[in-house]
DRENMARRO-107040 format. One record per residue (C-alpha): residue number from 1; x, y, z. Coordinates in Angstrom, 3 decimals. Layout:
N
NUM,X,Y,Z .
...
END
This chain:
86
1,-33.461,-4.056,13.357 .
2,-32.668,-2.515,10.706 .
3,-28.660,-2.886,10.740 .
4,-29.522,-6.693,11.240 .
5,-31.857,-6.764,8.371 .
6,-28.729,-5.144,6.397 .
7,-26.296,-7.917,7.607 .
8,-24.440,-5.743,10.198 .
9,-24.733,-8.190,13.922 .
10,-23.930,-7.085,16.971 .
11,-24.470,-7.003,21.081 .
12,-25.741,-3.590,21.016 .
13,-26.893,-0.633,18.233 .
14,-23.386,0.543,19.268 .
15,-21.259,-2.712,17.923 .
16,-23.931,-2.802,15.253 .
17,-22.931,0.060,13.849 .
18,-18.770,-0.385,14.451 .
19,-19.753,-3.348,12.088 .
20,-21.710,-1.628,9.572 .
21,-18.876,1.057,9.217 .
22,-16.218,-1.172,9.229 .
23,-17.768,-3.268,6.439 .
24,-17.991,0.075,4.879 .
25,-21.600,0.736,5.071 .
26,-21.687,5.093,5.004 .
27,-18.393,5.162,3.386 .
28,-17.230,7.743,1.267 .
29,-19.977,11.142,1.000 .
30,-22.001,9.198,3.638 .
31,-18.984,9.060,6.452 .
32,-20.978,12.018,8.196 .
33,-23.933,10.557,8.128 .
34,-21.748,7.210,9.849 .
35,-20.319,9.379,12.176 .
36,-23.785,11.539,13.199 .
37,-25.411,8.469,13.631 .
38,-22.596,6.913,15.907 .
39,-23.251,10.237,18.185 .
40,-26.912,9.815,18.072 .
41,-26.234,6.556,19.660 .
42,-24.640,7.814,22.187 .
43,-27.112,10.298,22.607 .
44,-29.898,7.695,23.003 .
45,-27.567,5.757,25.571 .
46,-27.208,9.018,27.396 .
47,-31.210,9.556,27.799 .
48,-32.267,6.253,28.504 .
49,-29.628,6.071,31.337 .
50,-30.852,9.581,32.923 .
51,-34.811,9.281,32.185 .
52,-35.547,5.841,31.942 .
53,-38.112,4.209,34.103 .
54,-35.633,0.997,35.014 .
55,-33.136,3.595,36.891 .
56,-35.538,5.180,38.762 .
57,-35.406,8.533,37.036 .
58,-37.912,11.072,35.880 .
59,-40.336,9.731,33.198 .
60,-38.912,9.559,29.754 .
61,-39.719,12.530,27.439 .
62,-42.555,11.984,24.510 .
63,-40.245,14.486,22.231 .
64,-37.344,12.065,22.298 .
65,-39.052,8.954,21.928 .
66,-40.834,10.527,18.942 .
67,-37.562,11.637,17.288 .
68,-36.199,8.006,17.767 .
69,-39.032,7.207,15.693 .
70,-38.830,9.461,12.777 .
71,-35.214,9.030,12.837 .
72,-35.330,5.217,12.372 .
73,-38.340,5.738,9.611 .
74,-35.906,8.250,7.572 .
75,-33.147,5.878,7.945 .
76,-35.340,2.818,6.946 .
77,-36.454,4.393,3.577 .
78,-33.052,6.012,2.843 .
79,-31.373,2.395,3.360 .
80,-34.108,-0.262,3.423 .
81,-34.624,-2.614,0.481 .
82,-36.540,-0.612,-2.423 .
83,-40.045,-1.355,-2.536 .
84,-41.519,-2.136,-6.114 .
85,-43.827,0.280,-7.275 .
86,-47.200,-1.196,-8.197 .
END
């Protein structure tokens, strides 16, 4: 949601991302950031295809969905529109 809220479409987080970097979102200092995050996808691809309930697989583990979770907050405030202090 948040690449689409940034302007960066897509069929998956994966093309999302391809788009984002090409349109040089993460450029310069921030390529390893780009490039972490592209892993972490495939990460998240990774676990969902071994422990998610739609293949049949073990149930999926709290501790990942809850890094998912902080991961996307961090990534929301580091990139999201600024909020106006009140």
């Amino acid at each position: 949601m948040l690449l689409e809220a940034l302007g960066y479409s897509g069929g998956s987080l994966g093309d999302q991302l391809k788009a984002a970097k090409k349109q040089g979102w993460l450029a310069g200092v921030d390529t390893p950031l780009a490039n972490a995050l592209e892993d972490l996808v495939k990460w998240v691809v990774s676990v969902r295809k071994q422990r998610s309930n739609a293949h049949d697989a073990q149930s999926p583990d709290q501790r990942d969905a809850e890094l998912m979770v902080r991961l996307v907050g961090l990534l929301v405030l580091r990139f999201g529109p600024d909020v106006p202090e009140e």
